[in-house]
N, C-alpha and C positions, 0 to 999 in steps of 0.2 A: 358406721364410719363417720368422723369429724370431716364437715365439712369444710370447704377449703376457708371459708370466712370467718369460721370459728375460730380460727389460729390466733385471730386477734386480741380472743377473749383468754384463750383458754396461758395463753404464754403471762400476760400482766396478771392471772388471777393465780399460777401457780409461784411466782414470784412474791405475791401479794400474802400469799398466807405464812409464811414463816414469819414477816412482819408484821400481822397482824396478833399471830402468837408471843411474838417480842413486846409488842405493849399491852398485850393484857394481862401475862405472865410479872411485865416491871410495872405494871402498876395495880392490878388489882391479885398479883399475887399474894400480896399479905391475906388477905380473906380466904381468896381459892385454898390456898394449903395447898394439897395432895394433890387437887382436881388442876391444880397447875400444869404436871407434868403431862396428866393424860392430855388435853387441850393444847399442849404445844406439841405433842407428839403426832397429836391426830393430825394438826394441821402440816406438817411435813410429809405425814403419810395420804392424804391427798393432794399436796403438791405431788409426790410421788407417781398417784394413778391420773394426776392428769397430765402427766409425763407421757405418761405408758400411753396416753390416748393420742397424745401430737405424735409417737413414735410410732406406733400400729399405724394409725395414718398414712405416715410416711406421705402426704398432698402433693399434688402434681408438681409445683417449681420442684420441689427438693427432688425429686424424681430425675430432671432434667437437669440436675445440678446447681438451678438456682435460687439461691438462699432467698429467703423469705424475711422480710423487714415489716417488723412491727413500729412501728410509732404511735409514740402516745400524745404527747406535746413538743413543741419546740422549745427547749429548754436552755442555751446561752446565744444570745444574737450580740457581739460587739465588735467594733473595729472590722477587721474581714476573719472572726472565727463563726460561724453558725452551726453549731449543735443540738440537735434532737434527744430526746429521750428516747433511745431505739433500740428495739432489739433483733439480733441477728439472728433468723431459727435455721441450721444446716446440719448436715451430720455431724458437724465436730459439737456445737452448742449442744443438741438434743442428746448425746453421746454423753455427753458430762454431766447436765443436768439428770440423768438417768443415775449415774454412777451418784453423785453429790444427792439426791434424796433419795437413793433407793439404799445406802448404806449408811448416810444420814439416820434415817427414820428406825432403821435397829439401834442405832446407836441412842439415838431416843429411848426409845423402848425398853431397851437396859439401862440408860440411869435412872430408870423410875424406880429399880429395887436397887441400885447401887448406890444413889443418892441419899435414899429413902431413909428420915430421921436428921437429916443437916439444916442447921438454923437458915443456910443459904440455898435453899432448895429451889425457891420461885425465882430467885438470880442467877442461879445458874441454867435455868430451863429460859430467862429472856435472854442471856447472854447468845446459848447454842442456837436460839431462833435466829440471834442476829448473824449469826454465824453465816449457817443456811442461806439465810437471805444474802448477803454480803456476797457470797461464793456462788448466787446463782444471778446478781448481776453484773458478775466479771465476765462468767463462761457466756452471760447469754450478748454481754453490750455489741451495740453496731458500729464504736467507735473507741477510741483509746479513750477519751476523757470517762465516761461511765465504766469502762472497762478497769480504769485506776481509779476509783471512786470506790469499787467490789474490791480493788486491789488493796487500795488505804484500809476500806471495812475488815477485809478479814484480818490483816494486821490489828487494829485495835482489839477484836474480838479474843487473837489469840494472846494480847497481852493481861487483858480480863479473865480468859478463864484459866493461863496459866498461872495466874496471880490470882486466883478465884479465893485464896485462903491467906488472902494478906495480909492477916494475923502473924503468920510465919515467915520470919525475915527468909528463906529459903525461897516460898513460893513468889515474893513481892520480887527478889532482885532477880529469878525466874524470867519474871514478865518484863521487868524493864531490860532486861539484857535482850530477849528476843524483840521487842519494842527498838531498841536502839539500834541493833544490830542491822534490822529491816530497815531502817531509814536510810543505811549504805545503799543497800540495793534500790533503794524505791528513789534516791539523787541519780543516779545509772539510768532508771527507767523513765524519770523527770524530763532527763536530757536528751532522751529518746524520741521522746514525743514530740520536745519543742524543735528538735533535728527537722522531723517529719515535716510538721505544720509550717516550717520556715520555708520548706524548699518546696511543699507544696500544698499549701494555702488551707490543707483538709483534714481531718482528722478518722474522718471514714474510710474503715480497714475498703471498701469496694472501690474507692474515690486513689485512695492509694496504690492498690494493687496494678489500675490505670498508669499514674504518675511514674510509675518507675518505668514505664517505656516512652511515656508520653514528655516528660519534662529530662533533658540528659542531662543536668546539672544537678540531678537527682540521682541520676545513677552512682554519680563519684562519692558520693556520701554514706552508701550504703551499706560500707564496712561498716564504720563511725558509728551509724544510727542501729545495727546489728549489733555493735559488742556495747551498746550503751542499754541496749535492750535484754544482752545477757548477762549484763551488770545486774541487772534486775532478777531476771530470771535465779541467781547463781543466789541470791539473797531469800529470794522464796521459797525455793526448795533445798535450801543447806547445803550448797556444795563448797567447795576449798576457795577460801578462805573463810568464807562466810557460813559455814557450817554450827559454829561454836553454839549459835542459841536453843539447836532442836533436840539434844541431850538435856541440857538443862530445863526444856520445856515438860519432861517427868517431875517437875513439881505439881502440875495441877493434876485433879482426879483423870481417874483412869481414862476413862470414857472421852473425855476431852483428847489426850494424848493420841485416840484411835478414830477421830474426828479428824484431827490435827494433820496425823500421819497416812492415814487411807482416803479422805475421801475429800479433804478441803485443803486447805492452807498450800502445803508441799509440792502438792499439785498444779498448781497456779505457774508457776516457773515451766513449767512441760507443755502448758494449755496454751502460754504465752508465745513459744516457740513456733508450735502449731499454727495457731492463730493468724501471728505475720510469718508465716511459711514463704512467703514472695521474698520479702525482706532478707531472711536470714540464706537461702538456695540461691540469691543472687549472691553474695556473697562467704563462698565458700573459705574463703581463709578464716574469718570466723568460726564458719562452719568447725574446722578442724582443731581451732582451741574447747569448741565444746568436747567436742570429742577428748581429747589430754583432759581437760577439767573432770570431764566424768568417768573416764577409767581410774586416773587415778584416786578421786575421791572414793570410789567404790573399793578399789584396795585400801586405801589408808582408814577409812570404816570399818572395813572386814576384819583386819588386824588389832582394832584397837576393843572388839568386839565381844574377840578372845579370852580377855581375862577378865570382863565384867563381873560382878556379884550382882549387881542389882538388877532384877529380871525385867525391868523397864528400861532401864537402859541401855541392852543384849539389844531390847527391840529396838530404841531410838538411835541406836550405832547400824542397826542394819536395813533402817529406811535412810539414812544417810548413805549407803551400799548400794542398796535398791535404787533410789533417784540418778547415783551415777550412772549405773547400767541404762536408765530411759535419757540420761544426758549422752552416752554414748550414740544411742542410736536417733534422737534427734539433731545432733551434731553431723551422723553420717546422712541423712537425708531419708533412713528410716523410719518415716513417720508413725506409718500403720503399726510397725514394731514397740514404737516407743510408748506410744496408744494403747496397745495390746497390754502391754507390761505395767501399762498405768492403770487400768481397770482390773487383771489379775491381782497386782499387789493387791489393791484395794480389797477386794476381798479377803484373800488371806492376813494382811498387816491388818486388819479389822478385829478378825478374828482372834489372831493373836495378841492384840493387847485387851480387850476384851476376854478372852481366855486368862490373861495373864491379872484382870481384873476382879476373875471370879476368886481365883486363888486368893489374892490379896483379902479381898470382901472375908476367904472362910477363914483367913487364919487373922484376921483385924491388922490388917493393913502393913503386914511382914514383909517387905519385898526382895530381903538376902536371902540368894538362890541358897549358901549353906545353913539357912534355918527350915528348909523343907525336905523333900523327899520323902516317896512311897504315897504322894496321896492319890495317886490311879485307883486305890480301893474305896474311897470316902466319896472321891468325884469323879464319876465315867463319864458323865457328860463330858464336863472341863476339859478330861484326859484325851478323848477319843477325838475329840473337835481340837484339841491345842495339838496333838498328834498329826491330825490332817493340815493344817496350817505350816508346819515343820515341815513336813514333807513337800507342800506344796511351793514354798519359799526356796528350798533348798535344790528344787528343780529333778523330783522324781517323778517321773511318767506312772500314771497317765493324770495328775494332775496338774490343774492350770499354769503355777507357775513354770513345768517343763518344756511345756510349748510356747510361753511367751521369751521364758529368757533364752532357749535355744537361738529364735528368730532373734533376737537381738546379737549371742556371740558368733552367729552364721554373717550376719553382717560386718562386727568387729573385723572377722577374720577377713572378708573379700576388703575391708576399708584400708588393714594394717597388721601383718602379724603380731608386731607388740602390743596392739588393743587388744586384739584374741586372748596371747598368754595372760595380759592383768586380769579379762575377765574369768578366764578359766580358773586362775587363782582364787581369786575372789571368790568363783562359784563352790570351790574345796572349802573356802574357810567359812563359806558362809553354813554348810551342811555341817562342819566340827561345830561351831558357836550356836547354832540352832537345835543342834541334840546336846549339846552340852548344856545347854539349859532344860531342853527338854527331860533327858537322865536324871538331874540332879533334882528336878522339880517334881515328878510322879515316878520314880522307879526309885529301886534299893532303899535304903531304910530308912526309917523316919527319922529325920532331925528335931522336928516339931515339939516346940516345950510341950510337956505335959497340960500345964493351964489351958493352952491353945487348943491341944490336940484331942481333950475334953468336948471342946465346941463345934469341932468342925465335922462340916457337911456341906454337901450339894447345894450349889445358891439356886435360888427360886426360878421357878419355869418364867417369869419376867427377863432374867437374867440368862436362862440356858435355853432361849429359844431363838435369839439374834444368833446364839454360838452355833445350832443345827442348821439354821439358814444360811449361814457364811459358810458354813464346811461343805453344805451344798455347792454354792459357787465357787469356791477355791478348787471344787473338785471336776464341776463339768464348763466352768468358763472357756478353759481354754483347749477346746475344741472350736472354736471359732476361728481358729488358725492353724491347720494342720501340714506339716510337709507335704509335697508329692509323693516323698518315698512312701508312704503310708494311706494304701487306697486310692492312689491318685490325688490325694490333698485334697483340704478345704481351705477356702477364701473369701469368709462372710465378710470377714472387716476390712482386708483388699477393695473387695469389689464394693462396700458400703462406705470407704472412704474416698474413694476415684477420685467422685466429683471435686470434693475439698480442695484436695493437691494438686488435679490434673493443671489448674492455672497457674499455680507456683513455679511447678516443673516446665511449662512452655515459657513463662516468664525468664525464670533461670538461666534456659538454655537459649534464649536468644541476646542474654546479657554475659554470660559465660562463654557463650559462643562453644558449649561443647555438652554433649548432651550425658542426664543425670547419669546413666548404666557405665558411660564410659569414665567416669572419675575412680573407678575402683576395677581390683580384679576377680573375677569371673572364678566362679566354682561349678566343678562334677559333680554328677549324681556318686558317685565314689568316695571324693569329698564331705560330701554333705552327710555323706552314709559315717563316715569317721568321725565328722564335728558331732554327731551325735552321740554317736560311739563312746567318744573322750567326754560328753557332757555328762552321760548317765555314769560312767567309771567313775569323777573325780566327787562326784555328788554320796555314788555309792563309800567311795571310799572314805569320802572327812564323815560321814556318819557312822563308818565300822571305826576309824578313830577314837570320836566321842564315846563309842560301845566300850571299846578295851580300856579305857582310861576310865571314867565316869559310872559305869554300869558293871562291868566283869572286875575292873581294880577297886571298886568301890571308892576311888578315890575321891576327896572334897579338896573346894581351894579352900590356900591357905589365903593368911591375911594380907592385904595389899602391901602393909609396912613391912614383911619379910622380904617381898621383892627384889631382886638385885637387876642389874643389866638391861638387856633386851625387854625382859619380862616389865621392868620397872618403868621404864619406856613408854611402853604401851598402855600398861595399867594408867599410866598418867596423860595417857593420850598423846603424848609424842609434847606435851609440856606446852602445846599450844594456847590453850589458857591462861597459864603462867605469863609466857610468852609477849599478847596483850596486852596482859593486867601489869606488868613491869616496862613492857617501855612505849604502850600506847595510854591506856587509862590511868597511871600515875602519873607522866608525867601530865598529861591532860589538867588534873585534878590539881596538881602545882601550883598549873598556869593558872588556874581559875582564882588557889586561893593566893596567889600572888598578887591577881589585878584585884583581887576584892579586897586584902588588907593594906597594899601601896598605891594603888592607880586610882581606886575606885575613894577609899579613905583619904588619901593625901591628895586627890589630886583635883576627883569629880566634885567630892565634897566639899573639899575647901571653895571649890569654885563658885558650885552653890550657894555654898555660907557666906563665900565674899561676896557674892554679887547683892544677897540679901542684906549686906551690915553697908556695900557701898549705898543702898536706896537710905536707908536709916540717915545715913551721914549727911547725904543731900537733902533729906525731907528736914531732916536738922540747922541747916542752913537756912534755909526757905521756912521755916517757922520765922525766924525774924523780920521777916518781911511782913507778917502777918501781928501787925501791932495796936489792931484798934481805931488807931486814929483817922480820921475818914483824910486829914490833909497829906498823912503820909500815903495814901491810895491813889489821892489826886497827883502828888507830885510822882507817883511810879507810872500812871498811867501816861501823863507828858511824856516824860522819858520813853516809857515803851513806843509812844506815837514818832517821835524824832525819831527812835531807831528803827524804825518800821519806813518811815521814810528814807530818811539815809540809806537804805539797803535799796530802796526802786531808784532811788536820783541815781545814786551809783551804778548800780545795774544799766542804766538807761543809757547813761554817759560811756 
């Protein structure tokens, strides 16, 4: 057992090795070569198990609910802010950091063969360390300032390794789109923080959680400092409007994408929620625009999902889907749910793009769903692991994701019945668009050019052994939450999250004045026995869809430019891009080159240039004064003396 003093050690040294993997990878990578990858890998996979040792722990405060604060140094002392280097270790922190290197360090582990031969090999293995690093001191900070410090890091990281091949104008404008996009939400989360620290003097998530009962001039703010916070939130994990960058982040390598979307970056906006849970439960009208934000985002993903070809993209329209579903039920005050759904995904969306990596890897880098099919015979692994991923996303029992996203549309349903119907929908299309790529990518006949289909085979046990670990957890995760109807139910993650929220919720409801159970309505065991019911029908049903169309029709899509209507719609993604780039970033780009060819040219310039031809003219002047002769010196110096006087006699007078 880790002792309880050891926490101190054991939290800064597992923080400390993905950074220490980051600068020996960016700098003595040239040498290392190969021995790169394994060395940055390792050292996340022992961040990993010294996870796993503060977790088994589990040391007395956390026990009793109360978090444990590491300090390292005192790290800004000015005016009246004082902030620590600190970190927060509670069930939510130790919770993430598990999920953040335990599906991390596969993902390691697989681009050591998917990487394997890239001139940027040792950059890309310092990038994913900073990565790690970055995202495990957001989850672990004990204040907002460190917390947006992890926040700003993962941002940079994910404009680097989207842009990781910025050779190619696709991946460069990739990154700077997701780059720019992020900085919407991180001015929201700016102003969030300065909300906070204005009305009460602190920055510390414990110092705050106080404040909102303690200071009442704080409480009227709390909307304000809520929706400035899911300003932020809504930019991190891609929901409407600010979704646009996490599609187009399928320019960088695979492995990055399934970093990206399972276990860093996306995630941050749901953690953040959590986090200031006091915050956001005191104000529930917020509360309720999460809720509309994320159902419908998760429809308007699902839909546009539909007519994909690109089998990274199928998955980055459907973590765009997925996030909604955890924004719904953070919004309803469903923590433990939204939690739940956040470490299932993770597994399965891990898996699948990683699955959807190996594919790429055999056929060199193919990624149009109609240049594949039938390669279930060349790759079992791939198939049988990219198989269980589908199923588990699409919400078939008894894998993970049935149990998590149930708990979320069980809640839908008591919060709103039109939540329920969008997520039910959503739940239908997202079981069509997950075997319709499924079908088309390993069943019926090969599309695969000849040259290709020469090559291909199984990617290397480097590569297909994160895929058998993840189809492990996709498949017995979510048993961690099980109904009542079934056995009596289980409630590890209930009862392992208590402590976190119980303050929130007493917070809440003496500021709400009405307590959490009674904002919404109440379901039967009857009820509950139906939401099920309808959950496994609509899941079964878009994938006998996919079956009849995709598999028994053998049908292929056609080309996007046939498209007409509805179809065309969608394929275009409802023209939101367009949309943007035509009356937000053009005109932008106008203005810019407008002040830089008249304002900046005629205006700044000239100003410049006059001010520097006015000194010429005067220093021109004043050259004549400068004549040599010592009697003309003498007679300037009288002069200057009289008028030096004449200015005090006057003055005086």
């Amino acid at each position: 057992m880790v002792g309880r003093m050891e926490i101190s050690v054991l939290i800064p040294t597992l923080v400390a090795l993905p950074l220490i993997g980051f600068l020996v990878s960016g700098i003595f990578g040239k040498w290392l070569k190969g021995f790169t990858g394994i060395f940055s890998t390792a050292t996340v996979f022992v961040s990993f198990a010294l996870a796993l040792l503060s977790f088994v722990d589990r040391f007395h405060p956390m026990r009793n609910g109360i978090p444990k604060i590491v300090t390292l140094f005192p790290w800004i002392t000015t005016g009246g802010l004082n902030v620590s280097l600190a970190y927060q270790v509670d069930q939510l922190s130790l919770y993430m950091v598990l999920i953040i290197t335990g599906i991390g360090s596969l993902i390691h582990l697989y681009s050591i063969g998917y990487m394997k031969g890239d001139p940027g090999f040792a950059r890309y293995f310092a990038y994913l360390n900073l990565f790690i690093f970055s995202m495990l001191n957001l989850v672990l900070a004990e204040n907002l300032i460190l917390l947006f410090l992890g926040w700003e890091g993962v941002g940079l990281c994910s404009y680097l390794l989207i842009g990781f091949d910025y050779h190619k104008e696709t991946a460069a404008n990739a990154g700077m789109k997701a780059f720019i996009v992020n900085r919407i939400g991180d001015l929201g989360m700016l102003l969030g923080i300065a909300f906070v620290f204005w009305y009460t003097g602190s920055v510390s998530f414990t110092v705050i959680e106080e404040a909102i009962l303690e200071i009442p001039s704080f409480r009227y703010i709390l909307p304000l400092a809520a929706a400035c916070f899911f300003i932020g939130a809504i930019g991190k994990s891609a929901q409407l409007p600010l979704h646009v960058w996490l599609p187009d982040a399928m320019a960088g390598p695979t492995p990055v994408s399934a970093l990206i979307h399972a276990a860093t970056m996306v995630t941050a906006g749901i953690f953040l929620i959590a986090r200031l849970n006091p915050i956001f439960l005191s104000a529930p009208q917020v509360g309720h625009w999460i809720v509309v934000i994320g159902s419908i985002t998760a429809f308007f993903a699902a839909t546009v999902g539909l007519f994909q070809n690109d089998i990274k993209k199928v998955l980055a329209y459907s973590t765009v889907s997925q996030l909604g579903y955890m924004f719904v039920a953070m919004g309803a005050g469903a923590y433990v749910a939204g939690l739940f759904h956040l470490m299932t995904h993770a597994f399965f969306k891990a898996l699948l793009f990683l699955g959807s990596g190996s594919v790429i890897h055999a056929l060199h880098h193919e990624q149009d769903l109609r240049n594949m099919g039938g390669l279930k015979k060349q790759m079992k692994i791939t198939w049988i692991t990219f198989l269980i991923g589908s199923l588990a996303i699409s919400g078939i029992p008894p894998f993970s994701g049935f149990f998590s996203k149930d708990l979320i549309l069980e809640k839908a349903y008591t919060y709103g019945t039109l939540f329920y119907g969008l997520g039910i929908i959503t739940a239908l299309l997202t079981a069509f668009y997950m075997f319709r790529m499924t079908y088309l990518t390993f069943y019926g006949e090969s599309r695969v050019s000849s040259e290709k289909a020469s090559h291909l085979h199984e990617s290397p046990l480097v590569m297909t052994i994160p895929l058998i670990i993840l189809s492990i957890g996709a498949t017995v995760t979510g048993f961690l939450e099980v109904p009542h109807l079934f056995y009596g139910g289980v409630r590890i993650l209930t009862s392992y999250f208590g402590p976190v929220f119980i303050r929130g919720i007493e917070i809440s409801e003496r500021i709400v004045k009405q307590p959490l159970d009674a904002r919404e309505v109440g379901t039967t065991t009857t009820v509950e026995l139906s939401l099920i019911a309808v959950s496994i029908a609509v899941a079964i049903s878009g994938i006998f869809i996919a079956r009849m169309i995709f598999l028994n029709g053998k049908k292929v899509p056609d080309s996007e430019e046939s498209h007409t209507g509805i179809k065309r719609i969608l394929t275009k993604k409802y023209y939101v891009d367009e949309f943007y780039h035509n009356f937000i970033v053009e005109p932008i780009l106008l203005l810019g080159k407008f002040l830089a060819d008249h304002v900046e040219r005629n205006f700044l310039d000239l100003m410049l240039r006059g001010t520097g031809r006015v000194a010429v003219a005067i220093s021109l002047v004043l050259r004549r004064a400068q004549t040599g002769i010592v009697v003309d010196y003498a007679i300037l110096i009288v002069l200057g003396t009289v008028v030096i006087l004449s200015f005090f006699l006057l003055r005086g007078l």
